[in-house]
RODO-2510 file (C-alpha; in nm, 4 decimals, decimal comma):
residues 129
     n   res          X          Y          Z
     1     x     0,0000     0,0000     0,0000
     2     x     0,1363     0,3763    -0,0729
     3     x     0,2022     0,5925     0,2512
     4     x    -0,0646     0,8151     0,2509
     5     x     0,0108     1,1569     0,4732
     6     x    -0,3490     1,2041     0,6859
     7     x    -0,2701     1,5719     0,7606
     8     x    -0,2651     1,6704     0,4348
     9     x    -0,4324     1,4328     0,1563
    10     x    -0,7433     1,6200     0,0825
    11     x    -0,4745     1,9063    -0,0572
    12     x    -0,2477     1,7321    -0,1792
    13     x    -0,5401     1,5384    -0,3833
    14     x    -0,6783     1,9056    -0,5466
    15     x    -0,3283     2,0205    -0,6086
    16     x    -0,2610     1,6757    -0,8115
    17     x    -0,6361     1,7711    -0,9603
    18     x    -0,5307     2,1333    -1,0623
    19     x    -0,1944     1,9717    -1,2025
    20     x    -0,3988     1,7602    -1,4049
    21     x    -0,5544     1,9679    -1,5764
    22     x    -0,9490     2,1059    -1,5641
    23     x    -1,1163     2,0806    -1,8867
    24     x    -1,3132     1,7309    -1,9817
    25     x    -1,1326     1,4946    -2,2105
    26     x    -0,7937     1,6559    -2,1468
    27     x    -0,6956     1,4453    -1,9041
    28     x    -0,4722     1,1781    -1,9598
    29     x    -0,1607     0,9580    -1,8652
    30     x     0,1855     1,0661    -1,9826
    31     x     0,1345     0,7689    -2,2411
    32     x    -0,1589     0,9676    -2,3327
    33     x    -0,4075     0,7020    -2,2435
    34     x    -0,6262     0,7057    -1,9717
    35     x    -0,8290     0,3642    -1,8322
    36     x    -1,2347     0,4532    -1,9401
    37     x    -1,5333     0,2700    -1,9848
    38     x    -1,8722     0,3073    -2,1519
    39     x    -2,1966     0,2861    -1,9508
    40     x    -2,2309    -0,0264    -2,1642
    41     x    -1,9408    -0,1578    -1,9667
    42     x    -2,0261    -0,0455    -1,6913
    43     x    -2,3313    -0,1925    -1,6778
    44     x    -2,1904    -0,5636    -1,7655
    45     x    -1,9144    -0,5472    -1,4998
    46     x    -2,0333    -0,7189    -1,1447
    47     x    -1,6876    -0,7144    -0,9058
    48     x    -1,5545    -0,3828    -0,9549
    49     x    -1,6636    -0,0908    -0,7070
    50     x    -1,7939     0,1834    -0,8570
    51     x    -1,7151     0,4955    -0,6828
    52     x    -1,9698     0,7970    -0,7238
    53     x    -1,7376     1,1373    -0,6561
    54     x    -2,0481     1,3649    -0,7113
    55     x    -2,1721     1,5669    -0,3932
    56     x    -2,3776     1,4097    -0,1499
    57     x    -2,7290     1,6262    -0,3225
    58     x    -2,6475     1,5441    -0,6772
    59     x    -2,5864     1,1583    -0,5480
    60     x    -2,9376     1,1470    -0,3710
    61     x    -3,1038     1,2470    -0,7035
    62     x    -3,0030     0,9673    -0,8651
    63     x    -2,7611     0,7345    -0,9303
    64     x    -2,6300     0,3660    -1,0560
    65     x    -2,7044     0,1304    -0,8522
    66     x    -2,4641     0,0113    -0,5676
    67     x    -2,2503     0,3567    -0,5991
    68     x    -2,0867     0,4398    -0,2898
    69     x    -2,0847     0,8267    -0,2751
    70     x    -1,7425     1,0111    -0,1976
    71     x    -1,7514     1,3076    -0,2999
    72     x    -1,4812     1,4890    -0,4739
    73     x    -1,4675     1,7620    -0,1848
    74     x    -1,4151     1,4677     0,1034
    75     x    -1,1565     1,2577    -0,1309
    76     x    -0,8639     1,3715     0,0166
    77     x    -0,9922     1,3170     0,3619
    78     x    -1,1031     0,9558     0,2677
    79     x    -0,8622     0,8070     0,0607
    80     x    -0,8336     0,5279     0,2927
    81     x    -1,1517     0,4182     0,2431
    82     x    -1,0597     0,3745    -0,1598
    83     x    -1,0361     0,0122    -0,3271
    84     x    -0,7113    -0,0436    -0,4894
    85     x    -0,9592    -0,1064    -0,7775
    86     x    -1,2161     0,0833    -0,8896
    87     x    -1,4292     0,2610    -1,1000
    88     x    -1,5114     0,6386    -1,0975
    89     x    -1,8233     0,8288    -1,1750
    90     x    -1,9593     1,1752    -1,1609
    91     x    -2,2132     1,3683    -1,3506
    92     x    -2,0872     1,4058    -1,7318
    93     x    -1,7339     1,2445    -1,6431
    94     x    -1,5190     1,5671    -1,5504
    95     x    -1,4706     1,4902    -1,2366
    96     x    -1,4142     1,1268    -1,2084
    97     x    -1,1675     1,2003    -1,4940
    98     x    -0,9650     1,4252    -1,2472
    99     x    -0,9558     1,1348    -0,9725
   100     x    -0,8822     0,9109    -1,2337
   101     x    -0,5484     1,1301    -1,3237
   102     x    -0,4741     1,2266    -0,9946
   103     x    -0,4826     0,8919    -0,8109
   104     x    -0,3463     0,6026    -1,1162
   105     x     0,0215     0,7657    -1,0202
   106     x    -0,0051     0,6820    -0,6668
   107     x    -0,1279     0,2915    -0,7422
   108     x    -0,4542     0,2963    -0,7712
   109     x    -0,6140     0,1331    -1,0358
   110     x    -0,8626     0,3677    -1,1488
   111     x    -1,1004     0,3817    -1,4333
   112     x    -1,3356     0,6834    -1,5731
   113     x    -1,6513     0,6128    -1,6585
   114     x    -1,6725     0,7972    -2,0228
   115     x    -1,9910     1,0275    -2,0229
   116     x    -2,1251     0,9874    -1,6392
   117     x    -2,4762     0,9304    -1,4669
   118     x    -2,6143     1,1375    -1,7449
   119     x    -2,5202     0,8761    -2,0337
   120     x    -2,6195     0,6128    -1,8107
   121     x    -2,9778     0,7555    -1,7248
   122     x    -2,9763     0,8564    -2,1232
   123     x    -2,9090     0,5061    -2,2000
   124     x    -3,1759     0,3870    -1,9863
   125     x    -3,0378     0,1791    -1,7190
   126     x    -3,1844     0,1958    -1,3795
   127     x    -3,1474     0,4416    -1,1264
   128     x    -3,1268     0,4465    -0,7751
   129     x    -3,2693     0,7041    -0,5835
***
């Protein structure tokens, strides 16, 4: 397991996020990939955690089922409550791409879900409210 400092993660976490980069779809590993899925995917995988880093008002509107909310502004604080795998949602997939970039360098094996709740309510999957 990487050493995680519990004074500062939750800065150390937006710093890496800021580093990153902000915009969607410009985030991505120095081999310029990043690990993403479809909601298609998503929706066929059973054993992987799916992490849900919208806040806690935006999660209780709606979600995938089995999500397990942290959001982006407690991450830092809870990183040791993170899978070594797992996947990452948020709304349109901004956020989770952030996480994604910002925790894959410190062993975590991360993976963006590509378009967010909204493309998985658009495609019609079940929601959990």
């Amino acid at each position: 397991m990487i050493p995680r400092d519990p004074i500062r993660p939750r800065a150390e976490l937006a710093s890496l996020c800021i580093r990153a980069g902000g915009t969607k779809g410009s985030l991505v590993r120095e081999n310029g990939s990043m690990q993403e899925i479809t909601v298609a995917e998503l929706s066929a995988r059973t054993d992987t955690p799916l992490i849900d880093v919208r806040e806690e008002g935006e999660f209780a509107a709606g979600r995938v089922p089995g999500a397990v909310n942290i959001p982006l502004s407690q991450l830092g604080e809870r990183l040791g409550e993170l899978p070594h795998e797992f996947d990452v949602i948020c709304k349109v997939g901004g956020r989770s791409a952030q996480v994604v970039a910002a925790l894959e360098p410190r062993g975590y094996d991360a993976t963006n879900v590509v378009g967010g709740t909204d493309a998985w309510i658009d495609a019609g999957y079940e929601v959990e409210r």
